[in-house]
C-alpha positions in Angstrom: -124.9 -70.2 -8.3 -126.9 -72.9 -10.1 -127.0 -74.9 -6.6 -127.9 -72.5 -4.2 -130.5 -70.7 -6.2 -132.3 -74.4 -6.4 -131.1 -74.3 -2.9 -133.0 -71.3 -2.3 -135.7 -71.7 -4.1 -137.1 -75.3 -2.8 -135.2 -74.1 1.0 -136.3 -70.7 1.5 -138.7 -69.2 -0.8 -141.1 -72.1 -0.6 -142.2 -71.2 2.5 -142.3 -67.2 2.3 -143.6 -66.8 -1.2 -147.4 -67.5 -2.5 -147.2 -71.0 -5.1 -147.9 -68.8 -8.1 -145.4 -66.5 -7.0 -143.1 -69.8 -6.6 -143.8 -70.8 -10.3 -142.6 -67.4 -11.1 -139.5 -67.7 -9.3 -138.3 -70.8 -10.6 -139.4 -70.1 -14.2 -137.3 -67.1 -14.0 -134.6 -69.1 -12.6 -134.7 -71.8 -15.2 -134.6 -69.0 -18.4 -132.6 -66.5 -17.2 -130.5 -66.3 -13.8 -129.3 -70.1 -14.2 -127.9 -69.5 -18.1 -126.5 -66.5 -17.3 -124.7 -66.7 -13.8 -125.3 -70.5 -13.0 -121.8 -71.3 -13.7 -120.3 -68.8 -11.6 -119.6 -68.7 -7.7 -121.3 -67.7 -5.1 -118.8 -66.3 -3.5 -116.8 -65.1 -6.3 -119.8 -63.4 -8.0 -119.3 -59.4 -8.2 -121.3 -56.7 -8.8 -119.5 -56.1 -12.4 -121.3 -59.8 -13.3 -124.7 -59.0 -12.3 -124.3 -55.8 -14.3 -123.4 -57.3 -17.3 -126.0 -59.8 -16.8 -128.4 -56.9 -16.8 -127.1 -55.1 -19.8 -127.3 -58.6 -21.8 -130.6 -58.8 -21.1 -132.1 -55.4 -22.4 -129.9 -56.3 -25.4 -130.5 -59.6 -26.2 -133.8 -61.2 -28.2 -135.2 -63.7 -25.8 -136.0 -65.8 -29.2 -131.7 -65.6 -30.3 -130.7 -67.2 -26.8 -133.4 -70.1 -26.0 -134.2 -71.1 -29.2 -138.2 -70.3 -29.4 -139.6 -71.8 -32.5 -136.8 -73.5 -33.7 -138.6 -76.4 -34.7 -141.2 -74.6 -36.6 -141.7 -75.2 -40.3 -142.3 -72.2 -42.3 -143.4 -73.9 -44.9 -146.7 -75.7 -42.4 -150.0 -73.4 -43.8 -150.4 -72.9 -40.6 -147.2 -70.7 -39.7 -146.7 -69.2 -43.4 -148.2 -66.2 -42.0 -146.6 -65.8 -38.6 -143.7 -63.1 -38.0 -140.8 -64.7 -38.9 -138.0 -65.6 -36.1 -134.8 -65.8 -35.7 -134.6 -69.9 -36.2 -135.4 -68.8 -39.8 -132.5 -66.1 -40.2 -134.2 -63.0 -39.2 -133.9 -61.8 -36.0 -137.2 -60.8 -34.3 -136.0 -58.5 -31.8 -137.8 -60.3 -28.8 -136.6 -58.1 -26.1 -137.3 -58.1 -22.2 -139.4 -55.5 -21.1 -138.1 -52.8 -18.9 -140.7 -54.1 -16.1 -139.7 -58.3 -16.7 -135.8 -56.8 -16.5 -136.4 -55.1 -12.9 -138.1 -58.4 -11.7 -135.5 -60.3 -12.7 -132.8 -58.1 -10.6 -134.8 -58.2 -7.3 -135.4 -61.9 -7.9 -131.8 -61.9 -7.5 -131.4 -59.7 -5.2 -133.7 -61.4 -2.8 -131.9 -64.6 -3.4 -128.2 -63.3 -2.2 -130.0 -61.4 0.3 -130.8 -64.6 1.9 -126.8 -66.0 1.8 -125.9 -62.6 3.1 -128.2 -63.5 6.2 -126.6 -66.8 6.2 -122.9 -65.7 6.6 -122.4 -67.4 3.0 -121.8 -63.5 1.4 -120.2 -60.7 3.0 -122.4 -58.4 0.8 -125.1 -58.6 -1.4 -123.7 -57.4 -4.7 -127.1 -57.0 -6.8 -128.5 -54.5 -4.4 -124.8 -52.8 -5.1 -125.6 -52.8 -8.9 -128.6 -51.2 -8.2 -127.0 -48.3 -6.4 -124.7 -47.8 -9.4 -126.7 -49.1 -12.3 -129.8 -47.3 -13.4 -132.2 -49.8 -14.0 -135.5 -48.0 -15.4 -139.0 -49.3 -15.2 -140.6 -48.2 -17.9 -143.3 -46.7 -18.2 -146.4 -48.5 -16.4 -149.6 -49.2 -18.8 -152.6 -47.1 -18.6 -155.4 -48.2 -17.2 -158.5 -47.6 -19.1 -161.6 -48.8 -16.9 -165.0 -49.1 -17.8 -167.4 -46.1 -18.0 -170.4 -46.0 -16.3 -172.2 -46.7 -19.8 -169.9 -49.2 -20.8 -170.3 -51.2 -17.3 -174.4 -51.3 -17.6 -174.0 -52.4 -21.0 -171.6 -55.0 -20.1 -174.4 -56.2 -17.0 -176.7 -56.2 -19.3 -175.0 -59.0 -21.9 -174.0 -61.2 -19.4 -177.5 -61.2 -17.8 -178.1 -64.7 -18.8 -174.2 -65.5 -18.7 -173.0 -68.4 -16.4 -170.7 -65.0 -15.8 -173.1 -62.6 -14.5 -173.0 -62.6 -10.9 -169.2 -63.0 -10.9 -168.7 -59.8 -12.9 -171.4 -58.3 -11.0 -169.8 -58.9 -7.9 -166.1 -57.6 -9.6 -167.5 -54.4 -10.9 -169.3 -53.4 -7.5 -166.5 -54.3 -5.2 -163.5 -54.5 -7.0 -162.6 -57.7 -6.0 -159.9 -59.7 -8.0 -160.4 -62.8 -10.4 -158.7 -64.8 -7.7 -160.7 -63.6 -4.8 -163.6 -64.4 -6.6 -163.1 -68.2 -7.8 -161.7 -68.9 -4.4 -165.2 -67.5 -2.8 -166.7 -70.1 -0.6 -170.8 -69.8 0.4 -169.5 -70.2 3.9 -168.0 -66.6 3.5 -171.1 -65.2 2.4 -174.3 -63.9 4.4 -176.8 -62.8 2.1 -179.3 -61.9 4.8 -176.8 -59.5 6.2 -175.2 -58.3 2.9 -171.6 -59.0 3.9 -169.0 -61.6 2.5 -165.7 -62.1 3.7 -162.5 -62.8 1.6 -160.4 -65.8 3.0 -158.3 -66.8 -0.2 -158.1 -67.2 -3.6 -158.0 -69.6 -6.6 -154.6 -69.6 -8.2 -153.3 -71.6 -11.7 -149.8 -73.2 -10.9 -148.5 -73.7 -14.1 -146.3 -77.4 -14.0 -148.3 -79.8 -13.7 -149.8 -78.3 -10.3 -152.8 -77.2 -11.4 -155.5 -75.4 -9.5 -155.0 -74.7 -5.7 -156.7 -72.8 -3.2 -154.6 -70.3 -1.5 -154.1 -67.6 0.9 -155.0 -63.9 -0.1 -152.4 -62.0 -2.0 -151.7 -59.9 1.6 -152.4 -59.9 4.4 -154.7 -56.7 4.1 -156.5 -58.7 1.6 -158.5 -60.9 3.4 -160.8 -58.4 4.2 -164.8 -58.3 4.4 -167.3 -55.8 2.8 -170.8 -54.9 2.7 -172.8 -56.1 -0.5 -174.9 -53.7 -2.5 -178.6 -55.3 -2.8 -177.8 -56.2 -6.7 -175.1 -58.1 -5.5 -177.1 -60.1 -3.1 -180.1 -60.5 -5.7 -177.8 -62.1 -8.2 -175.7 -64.1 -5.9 -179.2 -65.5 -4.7 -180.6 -66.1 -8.2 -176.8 -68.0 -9.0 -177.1 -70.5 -5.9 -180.5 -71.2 -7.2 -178.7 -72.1 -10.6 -176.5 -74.0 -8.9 -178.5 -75.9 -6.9 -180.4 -77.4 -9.4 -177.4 -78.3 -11.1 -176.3 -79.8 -8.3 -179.4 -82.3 -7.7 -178.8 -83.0 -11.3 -175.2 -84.4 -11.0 -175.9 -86.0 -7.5 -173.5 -87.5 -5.4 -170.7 -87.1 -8.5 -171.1 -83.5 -7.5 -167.7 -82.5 -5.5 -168.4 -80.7 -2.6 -166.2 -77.9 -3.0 -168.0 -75.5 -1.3 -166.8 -72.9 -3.7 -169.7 -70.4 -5.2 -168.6 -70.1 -9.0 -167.7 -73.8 -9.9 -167.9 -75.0 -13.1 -171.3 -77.1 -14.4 -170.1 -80.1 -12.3 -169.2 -78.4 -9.3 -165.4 -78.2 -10.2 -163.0 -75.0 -9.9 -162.7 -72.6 -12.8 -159.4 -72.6 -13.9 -159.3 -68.5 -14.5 -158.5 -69.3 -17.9 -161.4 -69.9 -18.9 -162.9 -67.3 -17.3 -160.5 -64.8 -19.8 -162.0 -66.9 -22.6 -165.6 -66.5 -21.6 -165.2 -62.7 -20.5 -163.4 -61.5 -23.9 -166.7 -63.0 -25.9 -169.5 -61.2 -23.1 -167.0 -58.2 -24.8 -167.8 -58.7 -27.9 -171.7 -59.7 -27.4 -172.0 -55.8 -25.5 -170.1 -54.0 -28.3 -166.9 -53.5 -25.9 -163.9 -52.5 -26.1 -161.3 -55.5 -24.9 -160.3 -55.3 -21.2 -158.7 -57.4 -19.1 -161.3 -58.9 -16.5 -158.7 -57.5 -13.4 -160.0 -53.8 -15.3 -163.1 -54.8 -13.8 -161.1 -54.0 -10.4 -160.4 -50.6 -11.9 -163.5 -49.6 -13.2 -165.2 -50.0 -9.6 -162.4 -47.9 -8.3 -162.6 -45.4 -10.5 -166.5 -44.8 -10.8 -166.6 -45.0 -7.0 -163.8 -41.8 -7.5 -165.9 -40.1 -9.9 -169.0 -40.7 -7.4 -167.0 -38.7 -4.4 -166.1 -41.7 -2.8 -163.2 -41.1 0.1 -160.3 -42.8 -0.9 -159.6 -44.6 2.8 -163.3 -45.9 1.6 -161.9 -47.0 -1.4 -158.4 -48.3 -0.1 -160.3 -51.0 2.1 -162.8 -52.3 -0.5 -160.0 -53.1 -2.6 -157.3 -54.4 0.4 -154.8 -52.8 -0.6 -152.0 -52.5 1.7 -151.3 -49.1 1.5 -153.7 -45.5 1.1 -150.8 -44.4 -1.5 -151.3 -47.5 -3.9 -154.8 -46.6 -4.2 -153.9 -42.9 -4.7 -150.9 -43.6 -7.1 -153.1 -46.3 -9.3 -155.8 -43.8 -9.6 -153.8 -40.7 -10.1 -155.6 -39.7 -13.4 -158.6 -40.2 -12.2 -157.8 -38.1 -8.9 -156.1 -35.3 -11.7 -159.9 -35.3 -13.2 -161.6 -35.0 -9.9 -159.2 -31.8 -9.1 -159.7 -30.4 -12.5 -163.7 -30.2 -11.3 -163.3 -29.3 -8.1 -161.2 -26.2 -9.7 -163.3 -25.2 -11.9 -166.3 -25.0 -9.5 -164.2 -23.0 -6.8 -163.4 -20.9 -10.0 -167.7 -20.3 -10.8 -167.8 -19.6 -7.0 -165.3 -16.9 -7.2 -166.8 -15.4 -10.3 -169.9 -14.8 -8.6 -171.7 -17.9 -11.0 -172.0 -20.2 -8.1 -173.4 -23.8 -9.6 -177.4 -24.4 -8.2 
């Protein structure tokens, strides 16, 4: 199993799976598929092993079986008041999440799927565990966008931000972190008021680095229409930028990108995590994830009556019922309204 998961994974899903989606793979593959099953054959692995596999890890603190921390001295002033772990005797009950254990049972699956094809397997016996074995998600996080209030006040911190523009352009058209570090000017028109997304800017953990990439689907590389704020700040940022530019001169790499760094380099997204959290702080917010930005111009465009086909293609998502199923409670609280003003019609206390 050990061989012909590194088989698979430097073979087969190197060419079908985005890098950061790669790094993923093989990190899962390195703490938990190869420990576990790595031993065992491929053709004498059965569905009872990959279901005790599972069952270890919902049981199992993560801490226990790799050793995280274990050279740490609790006696360093600097770890006296961290939670204790289990390389000092207590365990700390590090357990996968239900979401990290479903992951880790497709990545599987899609690995033996792959010998299956190749005549190495008769039958994929993960995807027979997960006909017998109930493996739950959990439940998935609330999302908590931005109000209307909170987003001005938000604009109106990061006014002189390095930021602005950026989380202008991610609050009025929902596009992701990625999208928008990988933005070329190129892409954009601003006398038409249209960009196009092409690809993204992706962190490959490993040494990689920073690499430009293809959109996260196909459906994502999409283009929309820019509101006029959009276009006034993306206008007043390539003024910023060239004058940073002339400054640097020909050390300047020409990246072509539209949010670089203060010498013209990529933004490792990062930083851009960093930078948001304190624009957070400096409005009085509440902490968000920057990717809430996404959310928040889904969900006031929903509150403005904004069809949802409208919606689905801003954001590129693949599918109408992603959009409808992410924004389910906000769709609940559109109903609600739409209720109670059939019920004031009905009454005979129509609203003016």
């Amino acid at each position: 199993m050990a061989d012909y998961l590194t088989h698979w994974l430097d073979h087969v899903a190197v060419h079908t799976v985005r890098p950061s989606t790669l790094a993923r793979y093989r990190t899962c593959a390195r703490l938990y598929l190869i420990p576990a099953l790595g031993a065992k054959k491929l053709n004498r692995l059965t569905a009872k092993d990959v279901r005790l596999w599972l069952d270890r890890l919902r049981t199992t603190c993560r801490c226990c079986a790799q050793g995280i921390d274990a050279a740490r001295d609790p006696n360093a002033a600097a770890e006296r008041n961290r939670p204790r772990c289990c390389a000092l005797g207590h365990c700390c009950r590090q357990y996968l999440s239900p979401l990290t254990i479903v992951y880790l049972h497709a990545l599987l699956r899609s690995a033996l799927q792959h010998a299956v094809r190749e005549d190495d397997l008769a039958r994929n016996v993960a995807r027979n565990v997960a006909r017998n074995v109930q493996v739950s998600a959990g439940r998935c996080q609330r999302i908590e966008p931005l109000t209307a209030t909170e987003a001005r006040h938000l604009l109106e911190a990061s006014r002189d931000s390095r930021l602005y523009a950026l989380i202008m352009l991610a609050l009025r058209t929902g596009m992701r972190r990625g999208e928008l570090l990988g933005l070329r000017w190129t892409d954009v028109d601003l006398t038409g008021g249209t960009l196009t997304i092409r690809q993204t800017l992706q962190y490959i953990p490993g040494g990689t680095g920073l690499v430009l990439a293809p959109t996260k689907t196909v459906n994502s590389e999409r283009r929309i229409a820019l509101p006029g704020p959009c276009i006034d700040a993306l206008t007043t940022h390539r003024e910023h930028g060239e004058r940073e530019r002339e400054a640097i001169g020909a050390a300047w790499p020409e990246t072509g990108l539209v949010f670089t760094t203060r010498h013209g380099g990529m933004i490792n997204p990062a930083n851009v995590n960093r930078d948001f959290k304190a624009l957070l702080q400096r409005a009085g917010l509440r902490t968000i994830r920057f990717h809430d930005l996404r959310h928040s111009c889904a969900s006031l465009l929903l509150d403005q009556g904004v069809d949802l086909i409208v919606i689905k293609e801003l954001l590129g998502h693949a599918h109408i019922s992603i959009t409808a199923d992410t924004y389910a409670h906000v769709r609940l609280r559109l109903q609600r309204d739409a209720i109670e003003r059939m019920g004031d019609a009905l009454d005979g206390h129509p609203e003016p």
